[in-house]
Backbone as JSON Lines, residues from 0, in Angstrom:
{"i":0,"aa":"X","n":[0.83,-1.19,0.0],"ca":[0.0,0.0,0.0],"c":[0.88,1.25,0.0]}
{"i":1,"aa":"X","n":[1.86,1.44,-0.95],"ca":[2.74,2.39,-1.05],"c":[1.89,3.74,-1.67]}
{"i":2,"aa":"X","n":[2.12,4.6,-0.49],"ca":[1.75,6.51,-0.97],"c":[0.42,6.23,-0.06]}
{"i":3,"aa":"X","n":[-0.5,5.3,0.71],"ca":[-1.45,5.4,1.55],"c":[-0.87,5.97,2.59]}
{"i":4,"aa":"X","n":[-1.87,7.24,2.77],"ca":[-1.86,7.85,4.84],"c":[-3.0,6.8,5.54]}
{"i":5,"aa":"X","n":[-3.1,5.29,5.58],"ca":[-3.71,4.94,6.56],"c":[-2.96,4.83,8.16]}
{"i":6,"aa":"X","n":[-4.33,5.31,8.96],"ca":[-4.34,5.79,9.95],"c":[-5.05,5.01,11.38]}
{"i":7,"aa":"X","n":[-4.47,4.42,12.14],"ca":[-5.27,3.34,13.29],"c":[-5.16,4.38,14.19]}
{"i":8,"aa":"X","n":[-6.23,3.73,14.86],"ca":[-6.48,4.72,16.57],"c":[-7.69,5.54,16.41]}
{"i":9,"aa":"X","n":[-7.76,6.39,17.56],"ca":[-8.61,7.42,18.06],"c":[-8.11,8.54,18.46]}
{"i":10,"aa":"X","n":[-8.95,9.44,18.96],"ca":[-8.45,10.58,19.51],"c":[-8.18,10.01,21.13]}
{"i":11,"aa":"X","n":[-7.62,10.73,21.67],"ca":[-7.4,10.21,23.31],"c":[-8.86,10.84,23.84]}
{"i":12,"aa":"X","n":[-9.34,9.91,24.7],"ca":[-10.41,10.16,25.36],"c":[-11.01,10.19,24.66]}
{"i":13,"aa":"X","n":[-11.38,9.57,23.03],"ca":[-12.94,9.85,22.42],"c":[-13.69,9.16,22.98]}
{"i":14,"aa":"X","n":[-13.3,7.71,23.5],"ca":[-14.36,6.4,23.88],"c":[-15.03,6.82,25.23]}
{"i":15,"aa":"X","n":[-13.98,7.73,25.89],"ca":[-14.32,7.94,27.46],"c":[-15.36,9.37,27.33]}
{"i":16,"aa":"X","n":[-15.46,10.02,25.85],"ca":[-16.53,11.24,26.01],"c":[-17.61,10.63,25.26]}
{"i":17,"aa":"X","n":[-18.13,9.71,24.34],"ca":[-18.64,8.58,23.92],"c":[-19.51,7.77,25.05]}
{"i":18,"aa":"X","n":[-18.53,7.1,26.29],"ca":[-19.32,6.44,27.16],"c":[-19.92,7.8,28.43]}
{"i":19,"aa":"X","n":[-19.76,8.58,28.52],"ca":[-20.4,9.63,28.89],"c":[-21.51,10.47,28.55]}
{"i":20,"aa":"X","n":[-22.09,10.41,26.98],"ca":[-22.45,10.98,25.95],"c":[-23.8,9.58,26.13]}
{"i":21,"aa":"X","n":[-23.5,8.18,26.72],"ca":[-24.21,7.18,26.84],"c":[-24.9,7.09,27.84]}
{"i":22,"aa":"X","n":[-24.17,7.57,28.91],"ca":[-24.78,8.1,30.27],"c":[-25.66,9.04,30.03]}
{"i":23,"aa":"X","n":[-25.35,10.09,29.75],"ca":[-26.44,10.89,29.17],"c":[-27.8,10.41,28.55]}
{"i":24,"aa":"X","n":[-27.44,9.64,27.46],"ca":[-28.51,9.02,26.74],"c":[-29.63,8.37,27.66]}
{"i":25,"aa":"X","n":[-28.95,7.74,28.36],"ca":[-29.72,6.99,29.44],"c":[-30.31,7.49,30.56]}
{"i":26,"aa":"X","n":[-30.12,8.67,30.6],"ca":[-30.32,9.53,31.48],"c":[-31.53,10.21,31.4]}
{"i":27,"aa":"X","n":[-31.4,10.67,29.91],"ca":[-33.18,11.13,29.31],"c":[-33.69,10.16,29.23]}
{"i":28,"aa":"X","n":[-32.99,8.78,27.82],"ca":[-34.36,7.92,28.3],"c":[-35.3,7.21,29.25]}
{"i":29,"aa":"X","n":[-34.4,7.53,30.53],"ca":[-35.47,6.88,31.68],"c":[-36.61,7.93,32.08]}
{"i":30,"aa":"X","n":[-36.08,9.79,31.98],"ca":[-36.69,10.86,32.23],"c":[-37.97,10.16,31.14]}
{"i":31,"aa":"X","n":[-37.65,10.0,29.7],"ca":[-39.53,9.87,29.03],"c":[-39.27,8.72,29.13]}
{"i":32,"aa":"X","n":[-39.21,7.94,29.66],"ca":[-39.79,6.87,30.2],"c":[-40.19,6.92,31.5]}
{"i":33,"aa":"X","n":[-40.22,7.73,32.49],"ca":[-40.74,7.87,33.55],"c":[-41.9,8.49,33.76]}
{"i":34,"aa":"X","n":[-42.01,9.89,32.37],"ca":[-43.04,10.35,31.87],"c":[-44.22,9.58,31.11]}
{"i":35,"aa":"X","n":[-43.78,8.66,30.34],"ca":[-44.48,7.77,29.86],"c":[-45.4,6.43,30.12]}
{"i":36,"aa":"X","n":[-44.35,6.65,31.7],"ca":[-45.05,5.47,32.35],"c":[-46.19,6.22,33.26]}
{"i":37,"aa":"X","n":[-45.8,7.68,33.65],"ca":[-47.07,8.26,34.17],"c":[-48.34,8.52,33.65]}
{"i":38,"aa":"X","n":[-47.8,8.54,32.47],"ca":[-49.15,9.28,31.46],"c":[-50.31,7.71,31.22]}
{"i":39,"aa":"X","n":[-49.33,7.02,31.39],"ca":[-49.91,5.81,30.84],"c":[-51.14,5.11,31.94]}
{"i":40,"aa":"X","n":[-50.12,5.0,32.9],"ca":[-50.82,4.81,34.39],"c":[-52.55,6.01,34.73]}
{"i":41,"aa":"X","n":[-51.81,6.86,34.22],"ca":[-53.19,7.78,34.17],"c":[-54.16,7.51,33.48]}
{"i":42,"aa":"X","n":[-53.79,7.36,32.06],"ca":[-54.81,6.63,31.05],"c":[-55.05,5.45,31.38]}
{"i":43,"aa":"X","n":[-54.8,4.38,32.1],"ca":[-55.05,3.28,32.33],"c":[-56.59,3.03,33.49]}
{"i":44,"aa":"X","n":[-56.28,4.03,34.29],"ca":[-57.31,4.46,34.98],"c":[-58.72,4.48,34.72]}
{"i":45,"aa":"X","n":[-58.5,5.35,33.65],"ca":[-59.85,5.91,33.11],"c":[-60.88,5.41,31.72]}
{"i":46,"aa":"X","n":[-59.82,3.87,31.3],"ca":[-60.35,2.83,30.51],"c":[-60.84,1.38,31.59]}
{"i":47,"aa":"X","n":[-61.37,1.13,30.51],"ca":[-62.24,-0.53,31.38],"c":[-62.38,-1.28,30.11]}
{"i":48,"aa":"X","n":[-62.15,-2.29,30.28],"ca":[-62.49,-3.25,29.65],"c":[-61.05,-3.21,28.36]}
{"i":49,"aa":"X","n":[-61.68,-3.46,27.3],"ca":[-60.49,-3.96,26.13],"c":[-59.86,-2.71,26.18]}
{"i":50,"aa":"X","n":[-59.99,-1.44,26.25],"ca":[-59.2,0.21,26.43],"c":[-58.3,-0.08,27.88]}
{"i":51,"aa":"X","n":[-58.54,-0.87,28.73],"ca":[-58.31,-0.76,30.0],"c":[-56.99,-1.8,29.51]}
{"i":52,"aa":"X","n":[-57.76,-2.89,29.43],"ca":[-56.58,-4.04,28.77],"c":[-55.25,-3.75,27.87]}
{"i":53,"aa":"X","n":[-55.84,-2.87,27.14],"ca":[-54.81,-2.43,25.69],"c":[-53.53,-1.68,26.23]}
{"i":54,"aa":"X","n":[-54.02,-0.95,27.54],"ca":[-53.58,0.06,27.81],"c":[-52.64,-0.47,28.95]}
{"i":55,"aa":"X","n":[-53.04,-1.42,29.74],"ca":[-51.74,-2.39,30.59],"c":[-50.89,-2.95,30.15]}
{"i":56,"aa":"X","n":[-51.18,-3.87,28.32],"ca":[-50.31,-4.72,27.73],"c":[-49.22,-3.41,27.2]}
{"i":57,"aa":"X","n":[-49.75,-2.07,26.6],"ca":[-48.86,-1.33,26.36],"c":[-47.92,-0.57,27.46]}
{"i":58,"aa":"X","n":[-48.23,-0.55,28.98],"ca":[-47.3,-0.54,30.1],"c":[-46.27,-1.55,29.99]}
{"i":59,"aa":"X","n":[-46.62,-2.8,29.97],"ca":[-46.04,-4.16,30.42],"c":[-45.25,-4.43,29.43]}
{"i":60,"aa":"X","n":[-45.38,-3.89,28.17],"ca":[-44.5,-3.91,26.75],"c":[-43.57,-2.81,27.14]}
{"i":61,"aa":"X","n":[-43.49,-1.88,27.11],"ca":[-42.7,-0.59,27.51],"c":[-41.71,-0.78,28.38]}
{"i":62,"aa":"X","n":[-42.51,-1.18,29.71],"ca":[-41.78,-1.9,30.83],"c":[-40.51,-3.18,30.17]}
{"i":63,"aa":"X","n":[-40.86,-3.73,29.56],"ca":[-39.68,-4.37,29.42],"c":[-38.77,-4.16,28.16]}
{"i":64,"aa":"X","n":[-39.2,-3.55,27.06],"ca":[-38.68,-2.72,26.2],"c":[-37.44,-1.57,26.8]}
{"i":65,"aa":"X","n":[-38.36,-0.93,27.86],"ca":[-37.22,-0.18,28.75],"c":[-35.74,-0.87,29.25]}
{"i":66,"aa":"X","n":[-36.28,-1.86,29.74],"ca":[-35.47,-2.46,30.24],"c":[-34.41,-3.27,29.68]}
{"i":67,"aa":"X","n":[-34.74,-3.28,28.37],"ca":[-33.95,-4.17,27.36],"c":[-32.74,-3.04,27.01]}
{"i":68,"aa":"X","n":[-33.44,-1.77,26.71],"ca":[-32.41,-0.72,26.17],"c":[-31.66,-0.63,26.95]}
{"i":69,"aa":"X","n":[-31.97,-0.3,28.32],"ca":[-31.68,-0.02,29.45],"c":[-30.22,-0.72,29.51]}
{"i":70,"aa":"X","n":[-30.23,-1.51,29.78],"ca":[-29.35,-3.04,29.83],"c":[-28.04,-3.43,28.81]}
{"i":71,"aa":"X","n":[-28.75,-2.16,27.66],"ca":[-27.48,-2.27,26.13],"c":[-26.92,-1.05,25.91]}
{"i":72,"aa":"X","n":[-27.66,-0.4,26.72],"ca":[-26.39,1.25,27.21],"c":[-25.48,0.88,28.49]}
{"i":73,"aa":"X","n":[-26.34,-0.05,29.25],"ca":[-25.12,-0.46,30.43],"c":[-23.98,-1.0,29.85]}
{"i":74,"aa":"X","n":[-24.71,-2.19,29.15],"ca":[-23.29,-3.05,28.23],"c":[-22.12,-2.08,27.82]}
{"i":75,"aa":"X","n":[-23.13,-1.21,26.55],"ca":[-22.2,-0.82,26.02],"c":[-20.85,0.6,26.14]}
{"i":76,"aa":"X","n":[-21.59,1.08,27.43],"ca":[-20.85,1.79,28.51],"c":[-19.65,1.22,28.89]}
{"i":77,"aa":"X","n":[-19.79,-0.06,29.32],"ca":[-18.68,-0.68,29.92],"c":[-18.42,-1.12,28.97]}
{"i":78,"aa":"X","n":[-18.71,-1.91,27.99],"ca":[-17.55,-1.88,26.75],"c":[-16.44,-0.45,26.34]}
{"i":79,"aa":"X","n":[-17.13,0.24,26.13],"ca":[-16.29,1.72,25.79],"c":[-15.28,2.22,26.88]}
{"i":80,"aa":"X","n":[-15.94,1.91,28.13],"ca":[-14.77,1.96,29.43],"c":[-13.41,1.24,29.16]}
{"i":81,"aa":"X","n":[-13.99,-0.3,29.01],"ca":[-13.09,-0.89,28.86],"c":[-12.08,-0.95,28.16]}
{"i":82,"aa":"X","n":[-12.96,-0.71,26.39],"ca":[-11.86,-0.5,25.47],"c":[-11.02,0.72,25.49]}
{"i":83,"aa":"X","n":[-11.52,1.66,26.24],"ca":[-10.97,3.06,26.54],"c":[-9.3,2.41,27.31]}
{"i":84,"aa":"X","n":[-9.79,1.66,28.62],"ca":[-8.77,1.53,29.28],"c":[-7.93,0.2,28.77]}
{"i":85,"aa":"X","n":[-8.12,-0.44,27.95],"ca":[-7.09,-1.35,27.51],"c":[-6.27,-0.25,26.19]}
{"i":86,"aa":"X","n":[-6.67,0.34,25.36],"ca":[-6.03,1.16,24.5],"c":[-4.82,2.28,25.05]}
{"i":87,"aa":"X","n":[-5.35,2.44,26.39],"ca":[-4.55,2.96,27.11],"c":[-3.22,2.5,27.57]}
{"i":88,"aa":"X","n":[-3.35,1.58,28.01],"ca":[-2.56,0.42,28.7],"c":[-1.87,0.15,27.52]}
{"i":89,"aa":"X","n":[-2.26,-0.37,26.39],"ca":[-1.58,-1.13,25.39],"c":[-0.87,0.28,24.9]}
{"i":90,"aa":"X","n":[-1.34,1.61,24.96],"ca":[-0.37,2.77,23.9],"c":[0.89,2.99,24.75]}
{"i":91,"aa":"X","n":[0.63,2.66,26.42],"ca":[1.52,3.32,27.4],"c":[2.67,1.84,27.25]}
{"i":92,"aa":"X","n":[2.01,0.7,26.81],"ca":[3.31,-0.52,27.06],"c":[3.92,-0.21,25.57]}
{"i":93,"aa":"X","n":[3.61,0.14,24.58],"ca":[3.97,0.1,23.21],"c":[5.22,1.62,23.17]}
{"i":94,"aa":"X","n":[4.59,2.86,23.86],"ca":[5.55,3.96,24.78],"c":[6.9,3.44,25.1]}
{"i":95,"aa":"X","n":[7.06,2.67,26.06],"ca":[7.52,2.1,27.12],"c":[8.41,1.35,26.43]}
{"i":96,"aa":"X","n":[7.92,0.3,25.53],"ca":[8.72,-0.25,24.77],"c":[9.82,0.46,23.67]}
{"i":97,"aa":"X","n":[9.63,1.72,22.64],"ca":[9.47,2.51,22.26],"c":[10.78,3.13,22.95]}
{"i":98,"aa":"X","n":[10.42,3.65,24.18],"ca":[11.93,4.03,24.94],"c":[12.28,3.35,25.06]}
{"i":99,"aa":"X","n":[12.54,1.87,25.53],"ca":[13.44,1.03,25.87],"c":[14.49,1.15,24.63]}
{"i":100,"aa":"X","n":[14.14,1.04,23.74],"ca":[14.66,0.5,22.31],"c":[15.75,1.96,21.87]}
{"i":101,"aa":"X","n":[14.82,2.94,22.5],"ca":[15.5,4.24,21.64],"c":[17.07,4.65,23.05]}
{"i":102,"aa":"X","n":[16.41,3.82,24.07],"ca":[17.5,4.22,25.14],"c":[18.52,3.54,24.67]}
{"i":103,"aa":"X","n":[18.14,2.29,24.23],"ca":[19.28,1.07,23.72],"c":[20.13,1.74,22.67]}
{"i":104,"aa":"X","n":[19.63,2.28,21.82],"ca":[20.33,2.44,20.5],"c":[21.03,3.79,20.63]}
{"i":105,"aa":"X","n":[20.69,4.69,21.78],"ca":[21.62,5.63,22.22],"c":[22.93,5.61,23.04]}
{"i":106,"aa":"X","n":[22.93,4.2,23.58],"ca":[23.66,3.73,24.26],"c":[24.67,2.99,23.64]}
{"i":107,"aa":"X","n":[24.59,2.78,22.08],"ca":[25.7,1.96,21.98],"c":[26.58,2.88,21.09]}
């Protein structure tokens, strides 16, 4: 691949403003989902019968819909943590190595 500028990596700290940016996310969606579960609960009230019914299965759907998302911003939070802090680790041993080599070759 002679005359290519390909380029590996990230910016430092993109994954760690990324899994923050996820926090966030999750942060509103429980806000309308907390709204949503009120409004719902309210309307649930004031139906009977198949309106009354329709209107619990669409709580009880939500309810675990929530919870599904819920569960894949956690994941993927701690994925991004993680990969944040192994990229780290691996740039600081690859550093490290890096000087070893350049100390060596000044030394002889």
């Amino acid at each position: 691949m002679t005359g290519s500028n390909i380029e590996f990596g990230h910016a430092e700290g993109a994954l760690k403003q990324i899994a923050e940016r996820v926090v966030q996310a999750k942060e509103e969606f429980g806000n309308h989902s907390n709204t949503l579960d009120g409004q719902i609960q309210a309307l649930k009230g004031k139906w009977e019968g198949a309106g009354g019914q329709a209107f619990h299965t669409l709580h009880v759907a939500w309810t675990e819909k929530h919870k599904v998302v819920t569960t894949a911003l956690d994941k993927f939070h701690a994925s991004l943590t993680e990969t944040e802090a192994d990229n780290k680790a691996v740039d600081e041993q690859a550093g490290a190595g890096m000087n070893n080599l350049l100390n060596r070759l000044g030394q002889q």
